[in-house]
N, C-alpha and C positions, 0 to 999 in steps of 0.2 A: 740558815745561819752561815755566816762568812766562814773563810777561812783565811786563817794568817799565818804570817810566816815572823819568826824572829831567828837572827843569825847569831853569832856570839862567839867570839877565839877567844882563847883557853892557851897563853904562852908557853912552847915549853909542847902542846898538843897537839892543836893542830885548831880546824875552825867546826863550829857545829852549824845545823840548820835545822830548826824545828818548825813543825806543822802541826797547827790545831783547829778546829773546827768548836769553838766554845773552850771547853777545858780538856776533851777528849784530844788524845795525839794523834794524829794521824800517820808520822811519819818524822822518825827524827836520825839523821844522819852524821855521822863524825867524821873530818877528815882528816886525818894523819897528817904532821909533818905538814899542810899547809894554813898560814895563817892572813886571812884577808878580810877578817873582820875584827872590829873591837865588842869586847866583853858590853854583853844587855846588863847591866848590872840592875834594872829597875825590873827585870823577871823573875819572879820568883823561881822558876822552875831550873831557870838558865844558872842563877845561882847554885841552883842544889847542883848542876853539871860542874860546874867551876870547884863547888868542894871536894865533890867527888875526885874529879881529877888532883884535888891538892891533897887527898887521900884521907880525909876525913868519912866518918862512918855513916852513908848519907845511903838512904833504904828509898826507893824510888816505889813500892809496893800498892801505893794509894795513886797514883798516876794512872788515871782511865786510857786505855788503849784503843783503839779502832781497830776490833778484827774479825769482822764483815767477810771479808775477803778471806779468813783461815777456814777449812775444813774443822771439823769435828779433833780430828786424830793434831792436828795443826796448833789447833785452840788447847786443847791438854796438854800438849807439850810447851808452849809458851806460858800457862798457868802454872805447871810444875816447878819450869826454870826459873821464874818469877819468885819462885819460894824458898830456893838454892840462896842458902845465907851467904853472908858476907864473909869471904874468907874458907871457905868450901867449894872445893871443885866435885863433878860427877860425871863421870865415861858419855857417851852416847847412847851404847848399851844401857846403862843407869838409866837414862835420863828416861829412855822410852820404856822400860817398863816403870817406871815411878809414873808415867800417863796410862798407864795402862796396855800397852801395846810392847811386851820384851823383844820379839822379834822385828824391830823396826827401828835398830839405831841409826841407818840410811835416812829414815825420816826426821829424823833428830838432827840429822847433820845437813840435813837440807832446811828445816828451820832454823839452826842458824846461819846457813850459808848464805841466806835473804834474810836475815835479821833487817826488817823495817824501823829498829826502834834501840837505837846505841844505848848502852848503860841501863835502860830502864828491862829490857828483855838480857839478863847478862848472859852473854852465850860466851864471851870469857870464861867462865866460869864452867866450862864442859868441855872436855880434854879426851883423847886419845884414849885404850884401852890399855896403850904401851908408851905412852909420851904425851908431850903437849899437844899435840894436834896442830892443825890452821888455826888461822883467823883472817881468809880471807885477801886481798888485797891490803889491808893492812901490815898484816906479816907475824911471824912470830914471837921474834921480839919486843913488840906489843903490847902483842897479850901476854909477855910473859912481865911486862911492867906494868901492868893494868891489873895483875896478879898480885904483886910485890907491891901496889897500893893495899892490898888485901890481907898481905903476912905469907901469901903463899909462895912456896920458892918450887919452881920445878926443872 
């Protein structure tokens, strides 16, 4: 089966790039702050990123992922996160024992720190034991607006 790509900027965000091999994601990328594409409007999925970002209450949960490529300990912690509602944040600590694994929030912070899959794996949504934590090359400020789409002020 092919794989394709559709691009999509999001004003105000920045640009995205998605990868899917059928309906399956394989990889889907945000980039902050730069904008050099125009919005796919004819994608469904790309839409649901556009509302998302205009802060509407848009659940990405049925969106098949490609992860092949995770370990066991990898694959539970991205299934977890995945389940982290809208408007709720969870420590690292948190995150790894809600997979099963308490002693492993290095692990937790290493999946998101290669999050392959913007918005739809929300690692937004997993914060520091004493603060916000990262987000990456992105920055904090960010996520702390990617939050405040959510209600959440931290």
């Amino acid at each position: 089966m092919r794989v394709f790509e559709t691009r999509y900027g999001v004003p105000g965000w920045g640009t995205g790039e998605l990868w899917r091999r059928g309906e399956t994601v394989l990889l889907h990328e945000f980039h902050f702050g730069l904008l050099d594409a125009a919005a796919a409007a004819a994608d469904e999925l790309v839409q649901r990123f556009v509302a998302f970002l205009g802060g509407e209450p848009v659940a990405f949960d049925d969106v098949e992922l490609d992860l092949d490529w995770a370990t066991d300990l990898q694959r539970a912690l991205v299934e977890v996160l995945r389940a982290v509602p809208r408007g709720e944040v969870v420590s690292y600590g948190e995150l790894a024992a809600l997979a099963g694994r308490p002693g492993a929030p290095r692990a937790a912070g290493a999946v998101c720190s290669a999050n392959r899959f913007a918005f739809v794996v929300p690692c937004h949504r997993v914060v520091a034991a004493h603060g916000i934590g990262g987000y990456g090359d992105a920055g904090v400020e960010v996520k702390r607006r990617l939050l405040a789409l959510e209600g959440v002020r931290l």
